[in-house]
Rosetta silent file (secondary structure, phi, psi, omega in degrees, C-alpha in Angstrom):
SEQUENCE: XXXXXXXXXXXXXXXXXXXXXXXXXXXXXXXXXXXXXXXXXXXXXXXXXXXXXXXXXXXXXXXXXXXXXXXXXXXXXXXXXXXXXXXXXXXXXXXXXXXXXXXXXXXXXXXXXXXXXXXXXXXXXXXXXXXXXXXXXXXXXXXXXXXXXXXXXXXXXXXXXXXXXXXXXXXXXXXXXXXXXXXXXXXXXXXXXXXXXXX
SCORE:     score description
SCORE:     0.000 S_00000001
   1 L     0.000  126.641 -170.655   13.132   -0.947    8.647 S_00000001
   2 L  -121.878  137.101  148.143   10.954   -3.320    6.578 S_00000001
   3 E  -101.937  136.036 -179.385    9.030   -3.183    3.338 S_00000001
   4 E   -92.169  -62.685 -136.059    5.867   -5.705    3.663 S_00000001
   5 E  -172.193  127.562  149.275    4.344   -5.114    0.392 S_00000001
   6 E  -118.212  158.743  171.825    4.045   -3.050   -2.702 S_00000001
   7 E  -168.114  157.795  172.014    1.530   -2.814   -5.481 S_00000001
   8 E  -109.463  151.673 -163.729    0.259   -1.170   -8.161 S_00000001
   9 E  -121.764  114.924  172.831   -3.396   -0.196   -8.017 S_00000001
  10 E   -86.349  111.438  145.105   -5.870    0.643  -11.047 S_00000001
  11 L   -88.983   88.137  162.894   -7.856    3.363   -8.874 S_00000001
  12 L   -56.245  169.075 -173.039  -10.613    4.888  -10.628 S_00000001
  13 L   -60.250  -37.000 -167.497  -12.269    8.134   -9.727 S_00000001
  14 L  -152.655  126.048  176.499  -15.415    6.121   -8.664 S_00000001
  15 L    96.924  170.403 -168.260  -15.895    2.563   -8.005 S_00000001
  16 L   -64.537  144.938 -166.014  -13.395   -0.628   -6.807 S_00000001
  17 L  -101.632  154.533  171.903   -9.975   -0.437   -7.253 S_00000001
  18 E  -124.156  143.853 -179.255   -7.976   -3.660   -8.708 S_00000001
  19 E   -77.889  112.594 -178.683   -4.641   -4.766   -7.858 S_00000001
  20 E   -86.238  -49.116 -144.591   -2.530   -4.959  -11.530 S_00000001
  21 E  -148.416  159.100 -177.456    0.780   -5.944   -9.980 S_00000001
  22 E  -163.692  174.736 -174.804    1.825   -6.513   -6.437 S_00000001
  23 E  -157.461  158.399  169.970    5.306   -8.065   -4.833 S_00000001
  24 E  -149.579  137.922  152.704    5.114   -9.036   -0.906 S_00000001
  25 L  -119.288  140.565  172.931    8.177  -10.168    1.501 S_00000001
  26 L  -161.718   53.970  166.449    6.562  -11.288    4.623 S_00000001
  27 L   -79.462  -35.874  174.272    9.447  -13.628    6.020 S_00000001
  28 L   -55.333    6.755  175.828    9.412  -12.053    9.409 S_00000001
  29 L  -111.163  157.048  170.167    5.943  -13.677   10.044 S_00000001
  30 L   -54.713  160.049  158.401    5.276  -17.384   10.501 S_00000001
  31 H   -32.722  -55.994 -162.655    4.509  -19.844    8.085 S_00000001
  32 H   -88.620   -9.477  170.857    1.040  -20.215    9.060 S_00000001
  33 H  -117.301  -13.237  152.257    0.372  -16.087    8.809 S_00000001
  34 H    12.709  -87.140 -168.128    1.116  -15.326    5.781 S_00000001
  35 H   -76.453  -21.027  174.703   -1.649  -15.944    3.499 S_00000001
  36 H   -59.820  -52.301 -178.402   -3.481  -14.002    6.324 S_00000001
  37 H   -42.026  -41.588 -177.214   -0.977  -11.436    6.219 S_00000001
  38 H   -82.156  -34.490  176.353   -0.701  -11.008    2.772 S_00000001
  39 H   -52.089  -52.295 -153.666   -4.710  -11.286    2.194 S_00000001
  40 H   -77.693  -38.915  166.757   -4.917   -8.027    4.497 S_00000001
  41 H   -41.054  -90.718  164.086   -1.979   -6.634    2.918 S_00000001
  42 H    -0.255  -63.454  167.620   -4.055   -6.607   -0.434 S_00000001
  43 H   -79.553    3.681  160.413   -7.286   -5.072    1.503 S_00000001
  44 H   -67.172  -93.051  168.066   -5.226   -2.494    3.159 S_00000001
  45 H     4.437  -68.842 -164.030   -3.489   -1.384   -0.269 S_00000001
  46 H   -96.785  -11.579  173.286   -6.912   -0.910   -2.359 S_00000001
  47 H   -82.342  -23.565 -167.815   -8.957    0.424    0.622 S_00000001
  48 H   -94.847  -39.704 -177.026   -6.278    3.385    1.064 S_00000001
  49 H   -71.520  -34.054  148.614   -5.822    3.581   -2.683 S_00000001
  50 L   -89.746   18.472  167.955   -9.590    4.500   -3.389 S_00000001
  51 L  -103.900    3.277 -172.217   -9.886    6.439   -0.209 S_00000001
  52 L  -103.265  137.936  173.687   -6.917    8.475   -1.575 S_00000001
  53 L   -64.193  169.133 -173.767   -7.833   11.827   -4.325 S_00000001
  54 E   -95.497  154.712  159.313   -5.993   11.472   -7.594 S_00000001
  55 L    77.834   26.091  151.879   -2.758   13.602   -7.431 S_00000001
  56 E  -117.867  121.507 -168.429   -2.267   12.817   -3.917 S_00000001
  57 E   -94.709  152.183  174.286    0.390   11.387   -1.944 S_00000001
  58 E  -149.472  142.459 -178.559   -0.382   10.000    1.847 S_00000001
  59 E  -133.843  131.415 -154.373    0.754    7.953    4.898 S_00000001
  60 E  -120.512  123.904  170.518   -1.990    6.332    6.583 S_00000001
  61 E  -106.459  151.901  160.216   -0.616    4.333    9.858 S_00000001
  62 E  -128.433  126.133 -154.751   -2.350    1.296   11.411 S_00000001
  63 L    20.398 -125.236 -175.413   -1.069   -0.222   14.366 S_00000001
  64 L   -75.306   -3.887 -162.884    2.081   -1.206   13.521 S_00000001
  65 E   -93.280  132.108  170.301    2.072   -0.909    9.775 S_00000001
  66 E  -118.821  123.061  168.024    2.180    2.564    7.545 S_00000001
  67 E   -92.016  152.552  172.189    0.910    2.350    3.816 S_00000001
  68 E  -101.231  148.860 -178.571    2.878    5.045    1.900 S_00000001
  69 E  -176.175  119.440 -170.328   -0.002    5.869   -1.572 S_00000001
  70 E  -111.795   69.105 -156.541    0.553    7.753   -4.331 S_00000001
  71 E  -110.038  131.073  179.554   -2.502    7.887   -6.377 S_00000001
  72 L   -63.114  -22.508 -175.343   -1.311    9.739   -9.651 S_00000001
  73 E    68.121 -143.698  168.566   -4.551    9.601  -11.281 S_00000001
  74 L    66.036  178.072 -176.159   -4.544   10.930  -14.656 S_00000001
  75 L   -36.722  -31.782 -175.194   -5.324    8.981  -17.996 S_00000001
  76 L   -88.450  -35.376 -173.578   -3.861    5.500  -16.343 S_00000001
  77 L    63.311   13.982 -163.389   -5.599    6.200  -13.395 S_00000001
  78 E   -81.499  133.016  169.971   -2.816    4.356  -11.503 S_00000001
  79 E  -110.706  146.319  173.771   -2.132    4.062   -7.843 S_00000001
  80 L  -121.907 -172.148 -164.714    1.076    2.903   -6.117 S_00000001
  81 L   178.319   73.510  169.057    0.852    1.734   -2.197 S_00000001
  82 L   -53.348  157.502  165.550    4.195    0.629    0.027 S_00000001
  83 E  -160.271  126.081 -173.019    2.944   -0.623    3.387 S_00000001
  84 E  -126.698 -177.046  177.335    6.060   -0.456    5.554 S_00000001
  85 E   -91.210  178.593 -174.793    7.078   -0.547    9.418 S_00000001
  86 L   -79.787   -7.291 -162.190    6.920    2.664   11.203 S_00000001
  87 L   -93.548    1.540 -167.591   10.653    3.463   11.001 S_00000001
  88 L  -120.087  128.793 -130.312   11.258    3.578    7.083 S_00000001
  89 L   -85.490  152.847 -166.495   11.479    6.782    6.408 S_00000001
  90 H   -58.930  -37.394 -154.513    8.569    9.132    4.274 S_00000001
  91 H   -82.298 -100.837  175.004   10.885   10.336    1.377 S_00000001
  92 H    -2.791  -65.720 -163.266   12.626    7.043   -0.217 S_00000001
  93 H   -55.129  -56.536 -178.838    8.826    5.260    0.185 S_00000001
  94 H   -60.714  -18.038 -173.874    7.460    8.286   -2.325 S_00000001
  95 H   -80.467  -37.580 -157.954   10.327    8.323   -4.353 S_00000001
  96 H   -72.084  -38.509  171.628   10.420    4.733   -4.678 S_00000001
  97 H   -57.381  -40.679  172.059    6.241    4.828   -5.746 S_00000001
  98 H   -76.063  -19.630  160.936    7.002    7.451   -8.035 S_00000001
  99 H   -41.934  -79.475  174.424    9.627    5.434   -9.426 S_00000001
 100 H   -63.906  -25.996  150.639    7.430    2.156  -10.124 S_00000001
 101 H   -49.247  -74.041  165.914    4.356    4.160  -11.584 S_00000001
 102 H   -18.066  -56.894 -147.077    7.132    5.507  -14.111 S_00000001
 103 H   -73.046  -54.300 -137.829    8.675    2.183  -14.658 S_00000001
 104 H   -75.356  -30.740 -172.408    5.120    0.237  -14.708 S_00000001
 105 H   -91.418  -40.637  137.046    3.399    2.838  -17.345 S_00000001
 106 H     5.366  -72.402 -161.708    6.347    2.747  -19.427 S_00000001
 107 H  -102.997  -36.015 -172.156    6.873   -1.227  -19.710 S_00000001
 108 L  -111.084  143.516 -152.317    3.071   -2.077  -19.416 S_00000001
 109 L   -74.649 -171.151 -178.524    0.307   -1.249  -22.780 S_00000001
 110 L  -104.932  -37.858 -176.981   -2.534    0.559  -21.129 S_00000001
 111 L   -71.209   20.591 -173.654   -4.735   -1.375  -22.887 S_00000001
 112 L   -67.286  -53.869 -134.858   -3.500   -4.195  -20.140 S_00000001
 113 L   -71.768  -38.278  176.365   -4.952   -2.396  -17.197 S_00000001
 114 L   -86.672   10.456  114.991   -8.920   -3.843  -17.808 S_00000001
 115 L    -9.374   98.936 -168.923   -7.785   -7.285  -17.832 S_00000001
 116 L   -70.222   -8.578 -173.503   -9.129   -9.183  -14.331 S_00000001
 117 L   -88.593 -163.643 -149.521   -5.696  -10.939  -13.616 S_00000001
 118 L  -113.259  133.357  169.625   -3.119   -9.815  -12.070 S_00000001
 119 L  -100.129  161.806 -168.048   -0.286   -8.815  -14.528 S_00000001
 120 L   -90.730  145.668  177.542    3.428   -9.601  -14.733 S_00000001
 121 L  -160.960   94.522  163.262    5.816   -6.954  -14.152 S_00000001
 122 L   -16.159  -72.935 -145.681    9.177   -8.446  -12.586 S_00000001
 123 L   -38.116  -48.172 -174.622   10.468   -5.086  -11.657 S_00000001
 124 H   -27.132  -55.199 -153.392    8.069   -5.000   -8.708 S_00000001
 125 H   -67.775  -60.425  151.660    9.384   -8.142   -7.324 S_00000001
 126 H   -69.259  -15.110  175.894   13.422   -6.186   -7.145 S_00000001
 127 H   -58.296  -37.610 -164.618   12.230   -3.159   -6.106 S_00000001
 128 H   -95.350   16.396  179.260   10.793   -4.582   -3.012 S_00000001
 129 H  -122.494  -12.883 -175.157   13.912   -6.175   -2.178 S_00000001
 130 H   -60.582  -45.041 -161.963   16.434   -3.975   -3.657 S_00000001
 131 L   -90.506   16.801  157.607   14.647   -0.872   -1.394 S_00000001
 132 L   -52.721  -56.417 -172.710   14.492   -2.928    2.264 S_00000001
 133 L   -88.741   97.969  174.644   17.199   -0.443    2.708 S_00000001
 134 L   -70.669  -23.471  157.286   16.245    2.938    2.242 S_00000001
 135 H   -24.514  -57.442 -172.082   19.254    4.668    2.326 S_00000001
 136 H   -71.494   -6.320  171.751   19.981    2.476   -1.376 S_00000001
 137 H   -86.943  -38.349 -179.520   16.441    4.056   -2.298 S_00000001
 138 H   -76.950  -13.393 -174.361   17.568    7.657   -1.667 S_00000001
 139 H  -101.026  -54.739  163.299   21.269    7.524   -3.145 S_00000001
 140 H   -66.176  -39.447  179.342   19.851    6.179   -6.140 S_00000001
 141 L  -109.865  155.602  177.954   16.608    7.932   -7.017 S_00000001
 142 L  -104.019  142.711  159.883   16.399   12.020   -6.416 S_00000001
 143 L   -97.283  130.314 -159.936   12.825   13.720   -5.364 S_00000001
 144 L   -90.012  149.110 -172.440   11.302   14.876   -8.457 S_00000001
 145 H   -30.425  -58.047 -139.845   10.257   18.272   -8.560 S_00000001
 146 H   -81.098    6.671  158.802    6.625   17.322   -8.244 S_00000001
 147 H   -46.773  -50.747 -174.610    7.046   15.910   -4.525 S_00000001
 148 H  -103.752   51.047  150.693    7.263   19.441   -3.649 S_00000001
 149 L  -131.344  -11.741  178.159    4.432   20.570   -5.581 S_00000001
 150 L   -88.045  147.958  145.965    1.994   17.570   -4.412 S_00000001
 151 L  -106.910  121.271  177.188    0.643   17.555   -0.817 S_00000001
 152 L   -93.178  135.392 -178.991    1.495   14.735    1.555 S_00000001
 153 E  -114.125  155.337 -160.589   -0.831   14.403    4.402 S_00000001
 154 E  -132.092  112.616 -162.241    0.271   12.270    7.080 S_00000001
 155 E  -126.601  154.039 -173.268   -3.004   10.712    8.748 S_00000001
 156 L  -108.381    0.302  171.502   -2.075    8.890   12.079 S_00000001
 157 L  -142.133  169.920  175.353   -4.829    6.230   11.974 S_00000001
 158 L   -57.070  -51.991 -147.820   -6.820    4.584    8.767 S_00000001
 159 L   -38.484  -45.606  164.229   -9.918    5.940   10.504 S_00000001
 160 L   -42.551  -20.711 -166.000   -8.996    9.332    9.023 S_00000001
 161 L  -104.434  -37.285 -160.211   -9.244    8.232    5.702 S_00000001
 162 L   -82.377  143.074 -175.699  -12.156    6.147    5.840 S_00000001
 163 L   -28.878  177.355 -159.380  -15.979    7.974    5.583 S_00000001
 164 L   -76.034  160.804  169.224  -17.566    9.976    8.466 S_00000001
 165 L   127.856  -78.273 -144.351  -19.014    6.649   10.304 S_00000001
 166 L   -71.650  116.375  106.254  -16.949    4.100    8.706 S_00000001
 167 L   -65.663  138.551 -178.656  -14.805    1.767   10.895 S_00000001
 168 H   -69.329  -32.908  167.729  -12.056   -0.594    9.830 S_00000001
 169 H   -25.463  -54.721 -179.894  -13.645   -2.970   12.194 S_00000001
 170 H   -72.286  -40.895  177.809  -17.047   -2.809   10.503 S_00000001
 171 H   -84.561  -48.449 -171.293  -15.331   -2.779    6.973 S_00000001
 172 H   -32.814  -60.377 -159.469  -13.054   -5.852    7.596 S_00000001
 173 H   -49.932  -28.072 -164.238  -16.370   -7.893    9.203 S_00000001
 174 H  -100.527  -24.436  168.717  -18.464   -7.013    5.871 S_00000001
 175 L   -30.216  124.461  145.820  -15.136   -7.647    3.128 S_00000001
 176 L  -103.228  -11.837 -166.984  -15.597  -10.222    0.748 S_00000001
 177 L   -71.731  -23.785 -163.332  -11.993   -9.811   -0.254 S_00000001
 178 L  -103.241  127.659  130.057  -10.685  -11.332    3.483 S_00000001
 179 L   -29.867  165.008 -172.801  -11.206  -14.609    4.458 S_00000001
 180 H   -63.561  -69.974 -159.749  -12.736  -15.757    7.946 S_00000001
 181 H   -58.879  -25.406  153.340   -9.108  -16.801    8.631 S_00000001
 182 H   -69.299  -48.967  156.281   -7.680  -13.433    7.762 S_00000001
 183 H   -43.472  -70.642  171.792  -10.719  -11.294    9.392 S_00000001
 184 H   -62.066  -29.771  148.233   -9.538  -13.447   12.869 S_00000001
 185 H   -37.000  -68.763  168.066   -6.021  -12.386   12.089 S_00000001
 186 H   -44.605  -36.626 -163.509   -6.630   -8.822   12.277 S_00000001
 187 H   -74.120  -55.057  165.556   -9.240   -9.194   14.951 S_00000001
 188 H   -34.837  -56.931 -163.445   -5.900  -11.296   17.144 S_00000001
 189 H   -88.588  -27.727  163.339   -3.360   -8.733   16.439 S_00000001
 190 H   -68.265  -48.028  173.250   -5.469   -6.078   17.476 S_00000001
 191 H   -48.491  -58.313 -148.243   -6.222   -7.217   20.801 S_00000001
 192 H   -98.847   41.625  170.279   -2.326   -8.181   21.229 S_00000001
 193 H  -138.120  -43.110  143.490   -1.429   -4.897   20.227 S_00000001
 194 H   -32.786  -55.605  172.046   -4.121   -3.047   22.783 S_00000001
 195 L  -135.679   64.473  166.177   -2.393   -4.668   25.326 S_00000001
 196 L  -112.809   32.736  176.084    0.996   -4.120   25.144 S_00000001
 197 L   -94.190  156.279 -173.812    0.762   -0.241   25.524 S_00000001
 198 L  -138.374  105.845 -125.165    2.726    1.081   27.979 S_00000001
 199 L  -102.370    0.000    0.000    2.090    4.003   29.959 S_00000001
């Protein structure tokens, strides 16, 4: 069980979402895939986080990857977005997003959030290593009441989330956010993930 990435996401109602804060471990990949990895990471994140309604939690899988996204909405307009392996488990990822929204509106002014850089927030940075183990996310944090008053939908490919039409294929090729060298990641891993199914 792996956490890849967290972040927090200012997702408005309408229009591009910006990454305020964001922590990545991506030692199980090479050297040399990284900055792809993490670039995609980034356009994963904010593509699920304005494709998500405010006051909804969701787990959108892609190949091998699940983002967990929590976007709370509300005056902050705040999103949070785990993108895990398939095995770490549904609860701990929401608790731990609800968790880090808390912490991050708390510790950070509001008037922060329209700022273009990216702002410092430590906490991010232990969270995503404290919580590799979800078991230590679930012993510590409890699921607040409003877990069971939100609905999580559980979509098994992006393609659900994205408009009627809309491919990720089509949006990766047209990104400005992804490099060429990132854009041929994805394009690589897809192929070598088509054909290793096994019937």
């Amino acid at each position: 069980m792996k956490i890849y990435s967290i972040s927090v996401i200012l997702a408005p109602p309408s229009g591009a979402s910006t990454v305020l804060s964001r922590a990545i471990e991506l030692s199980s990949f090479s050297f040399y895939q990284r900055s792809s990895v993490g670039e995609f990471m980034s356009f994963m994140s904010k593509t699920v986080a304005e494709r998500t309604s405010q006051g909804q939690r969701q787990s959108v899988q892609e190949n091998n990857y699940v983002a967990h996204v929590y976007n709370r909405g509300g005056p902050e307009q705040l999103a949070g977005v785990m993108i895990t392996d398939q095995e770490y488990p549904v609860r701990p990822a929401f608790s731990l997003l609800t968790k880090l929204l808390d912490e991050f509106t708390s510790k950070v002014p509001q008037s922060q959030f329209a700022k273009p850089t990216e702002i410092m927030f430590p906490d991010i940075n232990t969270y995503i290593q404290q919580y590799q183990d979800p078991s230590q996310a679930d012993t510590i944090m409890r699921v607040q009441q409003e877990l069971d008053e939100t609905k999580i939908v559980l979509h098994k490919t992006i393609e659900s989330v994205l408009q009627r039409g809309e491919k990720l294929d089509n949006l990766v090729d047209r990104s400005n956010a992804l490099s060429a060298q990132s854009k041929m990641f994805y394009k690589t891993a897809k192929k070598q993930n088509a054909c290793c199914i096994i019937m």
